[in-house]
C-alpha positions as CSV (number, residue, x, y, z in Angstrom):
1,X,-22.2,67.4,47.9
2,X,-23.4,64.3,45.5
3,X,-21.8,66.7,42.4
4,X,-18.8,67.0,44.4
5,X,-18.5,63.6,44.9
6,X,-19.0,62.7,41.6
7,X,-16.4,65.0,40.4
8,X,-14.2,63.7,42.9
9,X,-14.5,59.8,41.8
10,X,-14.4,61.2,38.0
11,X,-11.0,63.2,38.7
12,X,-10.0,59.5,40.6
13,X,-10.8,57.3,37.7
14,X,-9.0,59.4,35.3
15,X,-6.0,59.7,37.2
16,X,-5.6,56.3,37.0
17,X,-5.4,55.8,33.4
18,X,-2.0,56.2,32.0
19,X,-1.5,58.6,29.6
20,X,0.0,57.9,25.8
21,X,3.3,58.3,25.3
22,X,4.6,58.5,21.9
23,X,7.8,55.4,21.0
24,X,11.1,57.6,22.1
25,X,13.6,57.2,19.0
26,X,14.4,56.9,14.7
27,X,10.4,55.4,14.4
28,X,8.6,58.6,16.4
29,X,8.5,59.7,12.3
30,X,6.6,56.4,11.0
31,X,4.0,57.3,13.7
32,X,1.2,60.1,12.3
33,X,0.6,62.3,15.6
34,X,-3.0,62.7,16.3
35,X,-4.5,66.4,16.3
36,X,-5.9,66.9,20.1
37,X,-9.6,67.8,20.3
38,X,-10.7,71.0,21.3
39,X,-13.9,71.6,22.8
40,X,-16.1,74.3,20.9
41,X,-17.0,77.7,22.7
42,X,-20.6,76.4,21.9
43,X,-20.1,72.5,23.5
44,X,-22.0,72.5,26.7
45,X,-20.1,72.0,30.0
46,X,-19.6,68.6,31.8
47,X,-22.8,68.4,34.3
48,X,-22.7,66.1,37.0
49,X,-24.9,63.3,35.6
50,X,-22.3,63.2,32.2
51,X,-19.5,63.1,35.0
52,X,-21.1,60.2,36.4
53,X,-22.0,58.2,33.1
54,X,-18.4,58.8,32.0
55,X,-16.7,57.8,35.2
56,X,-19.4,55.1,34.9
57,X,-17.9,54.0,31.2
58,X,-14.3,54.2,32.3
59,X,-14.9,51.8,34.6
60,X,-16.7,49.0,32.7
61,X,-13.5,49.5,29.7
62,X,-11.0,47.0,30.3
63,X,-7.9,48.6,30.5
64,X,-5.4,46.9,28.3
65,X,-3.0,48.2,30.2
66,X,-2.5,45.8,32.8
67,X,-2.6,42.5,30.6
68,X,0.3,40.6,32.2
69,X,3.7,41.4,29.7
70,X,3.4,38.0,28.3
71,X,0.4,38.4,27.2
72,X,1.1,40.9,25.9
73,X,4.3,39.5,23.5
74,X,1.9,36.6,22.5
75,X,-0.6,39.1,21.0
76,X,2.4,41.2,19.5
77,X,4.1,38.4,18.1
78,X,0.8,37.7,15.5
79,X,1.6,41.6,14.3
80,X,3.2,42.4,10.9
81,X,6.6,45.0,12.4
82,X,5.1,47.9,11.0
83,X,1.9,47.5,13.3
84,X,4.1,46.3,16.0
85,X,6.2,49.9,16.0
86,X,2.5,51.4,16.0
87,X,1.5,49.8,19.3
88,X,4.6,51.2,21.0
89,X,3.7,54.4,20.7
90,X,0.0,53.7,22.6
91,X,1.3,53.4,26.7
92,X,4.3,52.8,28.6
93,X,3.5,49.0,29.3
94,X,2.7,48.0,25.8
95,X,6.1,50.1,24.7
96,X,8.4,47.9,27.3
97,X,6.2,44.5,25.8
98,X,7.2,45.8,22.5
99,X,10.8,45.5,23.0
100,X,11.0,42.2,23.6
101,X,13.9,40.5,21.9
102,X,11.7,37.4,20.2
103,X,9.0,40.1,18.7
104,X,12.3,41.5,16.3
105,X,14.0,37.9,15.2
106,X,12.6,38.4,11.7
107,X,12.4,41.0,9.4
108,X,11.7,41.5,5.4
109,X,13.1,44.7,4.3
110,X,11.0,45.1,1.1
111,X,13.2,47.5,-1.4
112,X,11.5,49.2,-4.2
113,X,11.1,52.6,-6.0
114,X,7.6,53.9,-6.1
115,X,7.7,55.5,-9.2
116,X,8.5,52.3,-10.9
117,X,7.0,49.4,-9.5
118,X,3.9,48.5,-7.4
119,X,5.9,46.6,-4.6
120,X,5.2,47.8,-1.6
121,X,8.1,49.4,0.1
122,X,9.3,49.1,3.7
123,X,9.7,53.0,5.0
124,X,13.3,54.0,5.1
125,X,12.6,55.3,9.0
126,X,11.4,52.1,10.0
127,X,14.2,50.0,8.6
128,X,16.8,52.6,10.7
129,X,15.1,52.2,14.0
130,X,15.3,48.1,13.4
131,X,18.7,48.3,12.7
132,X,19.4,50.6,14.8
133,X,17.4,49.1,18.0
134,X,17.0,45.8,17.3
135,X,19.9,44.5,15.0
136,X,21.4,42.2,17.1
137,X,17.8,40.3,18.0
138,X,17.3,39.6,13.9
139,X,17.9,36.1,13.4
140,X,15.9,35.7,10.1
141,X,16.6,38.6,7.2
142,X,14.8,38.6,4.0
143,X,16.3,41.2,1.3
144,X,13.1,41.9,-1.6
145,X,14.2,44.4,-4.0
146,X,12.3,45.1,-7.9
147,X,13.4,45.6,-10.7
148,X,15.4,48.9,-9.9
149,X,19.0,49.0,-9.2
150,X,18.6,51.7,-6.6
151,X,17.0,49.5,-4.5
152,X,19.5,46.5,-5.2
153,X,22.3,48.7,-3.9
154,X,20.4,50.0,-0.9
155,X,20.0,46.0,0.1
156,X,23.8,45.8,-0.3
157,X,24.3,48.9,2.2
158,X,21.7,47.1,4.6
159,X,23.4,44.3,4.0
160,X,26.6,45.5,5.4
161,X,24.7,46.9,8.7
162,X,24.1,43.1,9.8
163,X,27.3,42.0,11.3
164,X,26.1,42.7,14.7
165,X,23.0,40.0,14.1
166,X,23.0,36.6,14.9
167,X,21.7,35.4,11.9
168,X,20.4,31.6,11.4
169,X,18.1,32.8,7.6
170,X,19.8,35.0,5.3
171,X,17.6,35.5,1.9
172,X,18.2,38.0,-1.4
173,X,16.0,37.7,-3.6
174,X,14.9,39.9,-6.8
175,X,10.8,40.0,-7.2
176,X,11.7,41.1,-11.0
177,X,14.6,40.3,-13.2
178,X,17.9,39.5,-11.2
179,X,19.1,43.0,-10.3
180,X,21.9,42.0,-7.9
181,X,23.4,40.9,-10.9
182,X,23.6,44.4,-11.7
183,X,25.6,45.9,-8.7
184,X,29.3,46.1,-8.6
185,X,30.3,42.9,-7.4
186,X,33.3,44.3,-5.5
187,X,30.7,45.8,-3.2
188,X,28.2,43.2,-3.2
189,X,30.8,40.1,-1.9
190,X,32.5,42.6,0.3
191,X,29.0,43.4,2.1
192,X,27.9,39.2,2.4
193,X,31.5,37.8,2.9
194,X,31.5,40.7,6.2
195,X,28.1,39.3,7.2
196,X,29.8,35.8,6.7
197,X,32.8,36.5,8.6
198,X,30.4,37.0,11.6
199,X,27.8,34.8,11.2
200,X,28.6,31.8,13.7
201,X,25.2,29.9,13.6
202,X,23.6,31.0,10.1
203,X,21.5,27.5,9.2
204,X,19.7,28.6,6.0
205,X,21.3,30.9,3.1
206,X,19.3,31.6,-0.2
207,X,21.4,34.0,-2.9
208,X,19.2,33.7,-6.2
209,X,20.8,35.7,-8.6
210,X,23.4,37.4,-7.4
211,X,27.4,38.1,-7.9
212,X,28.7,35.7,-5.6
213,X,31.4,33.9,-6.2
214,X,33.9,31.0,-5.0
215,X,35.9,33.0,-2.2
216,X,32.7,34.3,-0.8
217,X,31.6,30.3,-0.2
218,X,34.8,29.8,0.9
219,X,34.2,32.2,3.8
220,X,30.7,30.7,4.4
221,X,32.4,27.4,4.7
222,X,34.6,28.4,7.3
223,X,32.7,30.8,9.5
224,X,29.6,28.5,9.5
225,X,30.8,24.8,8.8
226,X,29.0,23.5,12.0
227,X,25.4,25.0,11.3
228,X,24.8,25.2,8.0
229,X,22.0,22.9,7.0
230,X,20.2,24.6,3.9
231,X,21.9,27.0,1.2
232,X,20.2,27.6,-2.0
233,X,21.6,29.2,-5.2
234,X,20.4,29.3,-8.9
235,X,21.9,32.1,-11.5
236,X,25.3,32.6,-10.2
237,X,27.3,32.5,-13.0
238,X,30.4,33.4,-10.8
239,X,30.5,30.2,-8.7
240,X,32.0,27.3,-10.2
241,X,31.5,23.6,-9.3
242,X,34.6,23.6,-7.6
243,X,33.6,26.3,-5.4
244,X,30.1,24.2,-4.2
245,X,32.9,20.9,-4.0
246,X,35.4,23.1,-1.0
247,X,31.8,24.3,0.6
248,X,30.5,20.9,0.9
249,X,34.1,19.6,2.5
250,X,33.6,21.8,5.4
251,X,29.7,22.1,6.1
252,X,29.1,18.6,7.5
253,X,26.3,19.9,8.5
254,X,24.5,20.1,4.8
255,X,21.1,18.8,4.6
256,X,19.6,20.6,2.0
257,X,21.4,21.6,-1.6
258,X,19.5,23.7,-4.1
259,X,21.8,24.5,-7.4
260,X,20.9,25.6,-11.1
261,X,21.7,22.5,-13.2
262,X,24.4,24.0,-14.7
263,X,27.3,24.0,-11.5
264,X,26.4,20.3,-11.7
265,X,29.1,17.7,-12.2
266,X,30.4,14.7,-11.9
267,X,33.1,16.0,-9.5
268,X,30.0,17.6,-7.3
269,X,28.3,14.2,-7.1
270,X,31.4,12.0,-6.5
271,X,32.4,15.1,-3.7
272,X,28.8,14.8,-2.0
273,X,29.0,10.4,-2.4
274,X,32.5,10.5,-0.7
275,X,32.2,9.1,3.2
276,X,33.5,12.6,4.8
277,X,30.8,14.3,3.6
278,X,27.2,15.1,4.2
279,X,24.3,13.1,3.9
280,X,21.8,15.2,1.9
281,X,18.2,15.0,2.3
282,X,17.4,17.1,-0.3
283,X,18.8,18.1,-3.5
284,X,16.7,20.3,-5.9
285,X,18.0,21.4,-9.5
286,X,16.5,24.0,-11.7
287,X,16.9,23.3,-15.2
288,X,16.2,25.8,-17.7
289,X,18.4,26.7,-21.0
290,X,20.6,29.6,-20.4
291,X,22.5,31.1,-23.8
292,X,21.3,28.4,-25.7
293,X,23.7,26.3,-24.2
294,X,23.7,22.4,-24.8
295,X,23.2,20.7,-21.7
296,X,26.2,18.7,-19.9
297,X,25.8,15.2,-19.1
298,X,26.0,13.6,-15.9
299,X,27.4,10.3,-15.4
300,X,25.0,7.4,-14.4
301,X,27.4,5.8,-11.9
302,X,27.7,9.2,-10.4
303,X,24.2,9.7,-9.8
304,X,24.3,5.8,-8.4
305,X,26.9,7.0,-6.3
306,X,25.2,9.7,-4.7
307,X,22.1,7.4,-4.2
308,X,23.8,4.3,-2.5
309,X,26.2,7.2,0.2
310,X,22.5,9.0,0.7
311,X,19.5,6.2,-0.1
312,X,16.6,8.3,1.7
313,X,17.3,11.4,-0.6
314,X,15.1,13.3,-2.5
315,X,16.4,14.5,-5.6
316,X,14.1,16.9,-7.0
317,X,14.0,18.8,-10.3
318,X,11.9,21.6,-12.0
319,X,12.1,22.0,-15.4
320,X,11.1,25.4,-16.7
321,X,10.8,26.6,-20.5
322,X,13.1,24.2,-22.6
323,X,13.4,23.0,-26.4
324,X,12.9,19.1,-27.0
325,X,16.2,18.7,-27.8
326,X,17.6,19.7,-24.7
327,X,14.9,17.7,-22.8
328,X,15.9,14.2,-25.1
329,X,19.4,15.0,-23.9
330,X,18.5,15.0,-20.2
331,X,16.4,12.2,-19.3
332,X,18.7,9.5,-21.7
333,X,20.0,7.8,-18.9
334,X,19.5,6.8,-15.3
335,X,18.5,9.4,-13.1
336,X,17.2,9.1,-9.1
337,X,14.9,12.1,-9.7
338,X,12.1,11.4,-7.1
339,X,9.6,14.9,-7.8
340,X,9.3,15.7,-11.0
341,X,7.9,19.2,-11.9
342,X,7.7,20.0,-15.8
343,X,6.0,23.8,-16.2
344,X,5.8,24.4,-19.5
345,X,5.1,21.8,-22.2
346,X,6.0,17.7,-21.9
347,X,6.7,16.1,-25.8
348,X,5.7,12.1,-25.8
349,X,9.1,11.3,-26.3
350,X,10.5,12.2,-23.0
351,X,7.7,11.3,-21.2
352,X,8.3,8.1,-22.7
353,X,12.1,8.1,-21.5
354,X,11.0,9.0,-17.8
355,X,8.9,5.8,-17.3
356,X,12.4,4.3,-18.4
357,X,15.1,5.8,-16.6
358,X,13.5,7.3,-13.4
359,X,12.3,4.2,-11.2
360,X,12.7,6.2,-8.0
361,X,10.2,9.0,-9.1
362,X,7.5,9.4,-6.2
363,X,5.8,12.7,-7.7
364,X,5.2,14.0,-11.6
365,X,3.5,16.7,-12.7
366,X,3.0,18.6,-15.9
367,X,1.9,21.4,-16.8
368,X,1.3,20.8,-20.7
369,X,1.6,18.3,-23.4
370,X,-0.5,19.5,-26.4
371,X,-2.9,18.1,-28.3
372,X,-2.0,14.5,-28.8
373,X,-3.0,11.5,-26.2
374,X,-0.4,10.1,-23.5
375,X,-2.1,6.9,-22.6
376,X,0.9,4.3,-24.0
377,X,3.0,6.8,-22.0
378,X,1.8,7.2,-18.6
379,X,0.8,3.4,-18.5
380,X,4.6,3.1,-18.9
381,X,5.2,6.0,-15.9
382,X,2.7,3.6,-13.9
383,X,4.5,0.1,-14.9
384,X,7.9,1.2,-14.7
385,X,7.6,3.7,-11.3
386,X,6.9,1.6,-8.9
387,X,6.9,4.1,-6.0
388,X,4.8,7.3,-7.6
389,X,2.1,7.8,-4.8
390,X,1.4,11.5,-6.9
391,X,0.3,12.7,-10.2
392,X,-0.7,16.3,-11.7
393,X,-2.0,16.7,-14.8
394,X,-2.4,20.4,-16.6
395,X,-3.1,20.6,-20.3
396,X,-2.6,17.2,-21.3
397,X,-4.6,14.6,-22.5
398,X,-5.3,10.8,-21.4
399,X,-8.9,8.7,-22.5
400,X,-10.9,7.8,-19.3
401,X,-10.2,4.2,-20.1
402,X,-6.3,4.3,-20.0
403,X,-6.2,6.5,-17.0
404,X,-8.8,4.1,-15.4
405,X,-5.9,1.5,-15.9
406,X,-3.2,3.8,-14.9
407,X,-4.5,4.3,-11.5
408,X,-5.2,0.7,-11.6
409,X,-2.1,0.2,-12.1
410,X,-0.7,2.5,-9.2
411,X,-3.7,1.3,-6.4
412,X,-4.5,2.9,-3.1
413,X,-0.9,4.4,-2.7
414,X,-1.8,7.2,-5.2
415,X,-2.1,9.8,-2.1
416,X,-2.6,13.2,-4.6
417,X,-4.3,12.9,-7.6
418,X,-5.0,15.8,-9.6
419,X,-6.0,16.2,-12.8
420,X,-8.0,18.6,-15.3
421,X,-11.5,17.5,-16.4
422,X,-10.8,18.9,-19.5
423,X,-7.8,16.4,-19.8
424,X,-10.0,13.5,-19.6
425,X,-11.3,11.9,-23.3
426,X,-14.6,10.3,-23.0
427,X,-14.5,7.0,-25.4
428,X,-16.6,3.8,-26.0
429,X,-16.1,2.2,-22.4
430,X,-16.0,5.5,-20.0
431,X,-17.5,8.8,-19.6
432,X,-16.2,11.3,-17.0
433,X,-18.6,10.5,-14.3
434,X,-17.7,6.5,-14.6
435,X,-14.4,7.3,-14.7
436,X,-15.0,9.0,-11.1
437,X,-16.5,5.7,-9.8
438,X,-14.2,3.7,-11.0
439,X,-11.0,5.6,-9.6
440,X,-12.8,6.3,-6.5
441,X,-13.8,2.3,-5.9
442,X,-9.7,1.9,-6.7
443,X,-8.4,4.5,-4.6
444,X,-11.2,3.8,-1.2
445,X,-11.7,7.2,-1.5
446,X,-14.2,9.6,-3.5
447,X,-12.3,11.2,-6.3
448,X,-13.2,13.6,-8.6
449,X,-11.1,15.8,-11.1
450,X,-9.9,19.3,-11.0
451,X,-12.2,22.4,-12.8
452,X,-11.3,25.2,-14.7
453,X,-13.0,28.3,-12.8
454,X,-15.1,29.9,-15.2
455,X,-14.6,34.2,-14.4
C-alpha cells in the first residue's frame, strides 16, 4: 500500500508539470531539438524509495512556470532576441510572455558573410520570423553590414520589408568601408523613400554612407515633419546643401543635426538662423579631407547668426586625419565650436588660432601634437576660453609648471581633466608628483594623470 501510494503522489506531481512545447513558426529551425533519453536495458528500475525522493525533488523545484506574465516580460526584456526566441520554445506560459509586443521594439539585424569577415551574423531564420511575427512592434531598427556587398543588398531587401513598422530609430551603418555606397542606388532610395512614405512618427534617422539623395529627404520631410528630432548623415555625396535647407523647412521638430563638413554652407546656416525654423541643440560636423579637396569657407556672420537664433547650442566638431594646411584654413575665423575633438595630430599653429577664434569652446581634446612643447599655446586656450570646464591630452607635451598655471588659470570649473603622465615635462620648479598637489589643492579635488597600461 505505502509503494502504491507513493507511485500514486509521483504519477500526481508529474502530471502537473507542463510539458515543453517547441515555438510554433519560421524560428522552430534556430532552435537545436534535444535527443530524448533512453533508459539502458541495464538501468535499474524506479523502486519506491527513488519514487519518493524524486516526487520529493519535484516538489522543492520552483516551477518557473507560474511566475506572474509580467514577471515574466521584465526578465525577458534584459535578454539579447536570439536568447529570447530560445526561451519560447521551453513551456506554453513563457511562449505567450514571449510575445509581448515591448520584448520586439528593437532589433539589430547584423549582415555579414562568414567566409569573409569575423562579424557575427544574425541567422537568416531568425530575421524571417521577426519580420514575419513581429514587424509591426519594431520601433528601433539597426542595419550592420561588413565589408561585403552581399550583405549590403540583403539590408536593402530588409529594408524594403519595414513598411508595416512603426519606426521612431532607423540606423545603416557599414562596420567596414561604406558599402551602401556600392549598391544600385535606384534600389537603395526606392527601399528607404517606401519606408519613409510610411513612417509617421520616425524621431531618429542615421544614413552614414550611403546613396541617398535630395528627393529621398524630401520625402522624409514630408512624411515625418512633426517628429523628427535627430537625423544624422556623413559621406553622402548625393545630397546637396540645398537638399538639408528644404528638410530643415519642414521638420520643425529638429533638435539634433549631424552633417560631414562638406554640405555645409552659408545658405544651411542663414536657413537654420531664420525665425521659421528649428532651434538646434546640437550640431555636430565631421571634418576630414575627401579628394584632396580645399576646404570651403564659412562666413563669420553666418556662424553669428546661427548662434544669436539658437544661444544654448552646442556646435561640435571632430576632426579626423587632416594636412596643416587644410587645418590653417579652418580655424582662421570665428567659429562657436563648443567640443572640440582633434584625433590625429594638432600643429602649434592652430592650436594657437583656437585660443583665438573659439571663445565658446567648453571641451578640447587632442589626440597628438608631436614632439615640441604647447605651454604658450594652451595658456592662450586657458586665457582666451573662458568657459572650457574639459581638457584631454594624448601625445602632447606641456612642462608641469605651465600646466600648473593653465589649470590655474581655468580653477575649480575644470570638471574632466585628463591627461597622459608621459605628457607632463618635469623642469626646475615641478616634478610630476608636485604637479599632482598643486592641481589637486586648485581643483578641491585629488587629481592625478592618466597611465599608459604596460601589456
Amino acid at each position: 500500500m505505502a509503494a502504491d501510494s507513493a507511485a500514486k503522489r509521483h504519477e500526481t506531481s508529474s502530471s502537473s508539470v507542463p510539458s515543453t512545447t517547441c515555438l510554433s513558426g519560421d524560428y522552430q529551425e534556430c532552435v537545436p531539438r534535444q535527443p530524448k533519453r533512453r533508459r539502458s536495458c541495464g538501468a535499474p528500475k524506479t523502486t519506491p524509495n527513488s519514487s519518493r525522493t524524486t516526487s520529493h525533488r519535484m516538489r522543492s523545484t520552483p516551477d518557473w512556470t507560474v511566475l506572474p506574465p509580467e514577471v515574466l516580460v521584465t526578465v525577458f526584456a534584459q535578454l539579447p532576441i536570439a536568447d529570447l526566441g530560445r526561451v519560447a520554445c521551453v513551456c506554453k506560459a513563457w511562449s505567450r510572455a514571449s510575445q509581448c509586443p515591448q520584448l520586439w521594439q528593437k532589433f539589430e539585424f547584423v549582415l555579414s558573410n562568414a567566409a569573409k569577415s569575423c562579424l557575427p551574423a544574425t541567422s537568416t531564420a531568425l530575421i524571417n520570423f521577426v519580420l514575419k511575427r513581429h514587424a509591426k512592434h519594431l520601433k528601433c531598427v539597426i542595419l550592420r553590414t561588413d565589408s561585403s556587398l552581399e550583405s549590403a543588398q540583403k539590408a536593402c531587401h530588409i529594408l524594403s520589408r519595414l513598411v508595416n513598422c512603426s519606426l521612431k530609430t532607423l540606423a545603416l551603418m557599414s562596420s567596414a568601408r561604406p558599402v551602401f555606397l556600392d549598391v544600385d542606388q535606384e534600389s537603395f532610395v526606392s527601399a528607404l523613400t517606401l519606408v519613409l512614405d510610411h513612417s509617421r512618427a520616425l524621431s531618429s534617422l542615421a544614413i552614414d554612407n550611403t546613396p541617398v539623395d535630395d528627393p529621398s529627404l524630401k520625402a522624409l520631410a514630408l512624411s515625418n515633419s512633426r517628429t523628427l528630432q535627430l537625423l544624422r548623415m556623413k559621406s553622402c555625396p548625393r545630397v546637396s546643401p540645398g537638399g538639408i535647407v528644404a528638410l530643415a523647412d519642414h521638420c520643425r521638430c529638429l533638435r539634433e543635426l549631424s552633417l560631414s563638413y562638406n554640405l555645409l554652407s552659408d545658405n544651411l546656416l542663414m536657413a537654420l538662423s531664420s525665425e521659421e525654423h528649428v532651434r538646434l541643440e546640437y550640431l555636430r560636423i565631421d571634418i576630414y579631407g575627401e579628394n584632396d579637396a580645399p576646404f570651403k569657407r564659412v562666413s563669420p556672420h553666418c556662424w553669428k547668426a546661427l548662434v544669436e537664433h539658437s544661444p544654448s547650442m552646442n556646435l561640435v566638431m571632430y576632426v579626423f586625419v587632416l594636412p596643416e594646411e587644410s587645418l590653417e584654413s579652418l580655424f582662421t575665423s570665428y567659429i562657436p565650436v563648443t567640443h572640440l575633438y582633434f584625433g590625429d595630430s594638432l600643429p602649434k599653429r592652430v592650436l594657437a588660432r583656437i585660443g583665438k577664434h573659439c571663445p565658446r569652446l567648453r571641451e578640447l581634446v587632442v589626440g597628438a601634437n608631436g614632439n615640441t612643447t604647447i605651454d604658450s599655446e594652451l595658456l592662450g586656450v586657458a586665457t582666451n576660453c573662458p568657459q572650457l570646464t574639459s581638457l584631454g591630452l594624448g601625445e602632447c607635451e606641456v612642462t608641469c609648471s605651465a600646466f600648473v598655471e593653465f589649470v590655474s588659470r581655468c580653477g575649480p570649473k575644470l570638471r574632466q581633466l585628463s591627461v597622459m603622465e608621459e605628457c607632463l615635462l618635469e623642469d626646475e620648479l615641478l616634478d610630476v608628483n608636485k604637479t599632482c598637489k598643486r592641481v589637486s589643492e586648485i581643483l578641491g579635488r585629488e587629481w592625478c594623470p592618466e597611465f599608459m597600461p604596460i601589456w
